[in-house]
C-alpha positions in Angstrom: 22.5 -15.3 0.1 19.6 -17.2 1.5 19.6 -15.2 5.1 19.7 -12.1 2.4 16.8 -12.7 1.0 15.0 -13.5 4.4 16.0 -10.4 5.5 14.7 -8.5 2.8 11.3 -10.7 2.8 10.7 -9.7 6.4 11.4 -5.9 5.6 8.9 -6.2 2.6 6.4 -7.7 5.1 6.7 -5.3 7.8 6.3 -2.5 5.2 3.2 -4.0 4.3 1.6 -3.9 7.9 3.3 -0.4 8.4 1.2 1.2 4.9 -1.9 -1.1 5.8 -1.6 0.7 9.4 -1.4 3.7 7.7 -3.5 3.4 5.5 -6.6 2.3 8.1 -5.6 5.2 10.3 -6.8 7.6 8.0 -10.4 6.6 8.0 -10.5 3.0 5.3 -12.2 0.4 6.8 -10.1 -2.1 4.8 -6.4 -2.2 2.6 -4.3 -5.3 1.6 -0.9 -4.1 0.7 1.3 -6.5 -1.8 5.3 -4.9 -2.3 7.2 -6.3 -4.8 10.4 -5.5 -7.2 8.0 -4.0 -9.6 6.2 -1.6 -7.4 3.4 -1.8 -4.7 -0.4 -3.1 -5.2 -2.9 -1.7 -3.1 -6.7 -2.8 -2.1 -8.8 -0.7 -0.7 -12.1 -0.6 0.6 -13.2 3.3 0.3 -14.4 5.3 3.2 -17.3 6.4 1.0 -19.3 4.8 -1.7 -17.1 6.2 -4.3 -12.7 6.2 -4.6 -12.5 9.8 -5.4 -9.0 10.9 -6.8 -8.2 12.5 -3.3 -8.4 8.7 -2.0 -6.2 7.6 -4.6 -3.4 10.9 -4.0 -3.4 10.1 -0.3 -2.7 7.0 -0.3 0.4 8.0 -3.1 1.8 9.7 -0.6 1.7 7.1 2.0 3.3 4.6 -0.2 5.5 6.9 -1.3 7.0 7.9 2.3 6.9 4.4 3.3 9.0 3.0 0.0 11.2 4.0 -2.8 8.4 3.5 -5.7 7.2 6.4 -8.0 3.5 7.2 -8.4 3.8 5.3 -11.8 4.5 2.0 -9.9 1.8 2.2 -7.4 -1.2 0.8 -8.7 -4.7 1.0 -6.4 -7.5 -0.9 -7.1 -11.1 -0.4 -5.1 -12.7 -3.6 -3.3 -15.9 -4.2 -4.1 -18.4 -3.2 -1.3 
């Protein structure tokens, strides 16, 4: 049970790294990914002054290849510049 859950803390950590890769690649100078149960919690530092909903759908669909979560459990949040 306790090598289980070990297991499943380091897939959840590598995932992390893997979307924050991603999610750097194309063009955001900062993310912080946090998976969980419930879904996945994303901060993000916009490439531009403004998160524009394009921002928001791209990194949806990273997320979204990377894990089994629906757009409704994906929440994004902008970092403050």
């Amino acid at each position: 049970m306790a090598a289980e859950q070990i297991s499943e803390y380091a897939d959840c950590s590598v995932a992390e790294a893997r979307i924050e890769s991603m999610i750097k690649a194309k063009g955001y100078p900062e993310a912080v990914v946090f998976l969980s149960e419930e879904g996945a919690n994303i901060i993000v530092k916009p490439k531009e002054e403004t998160f524009e909903s394009a921002d928001a759908a791209l990194i949806q669909d990273i997320v979204i290849s990377e894990t089994k979560y629906a757009v409704a459990q994906i929440k994004i949040v902008e970092a403050a510049v």
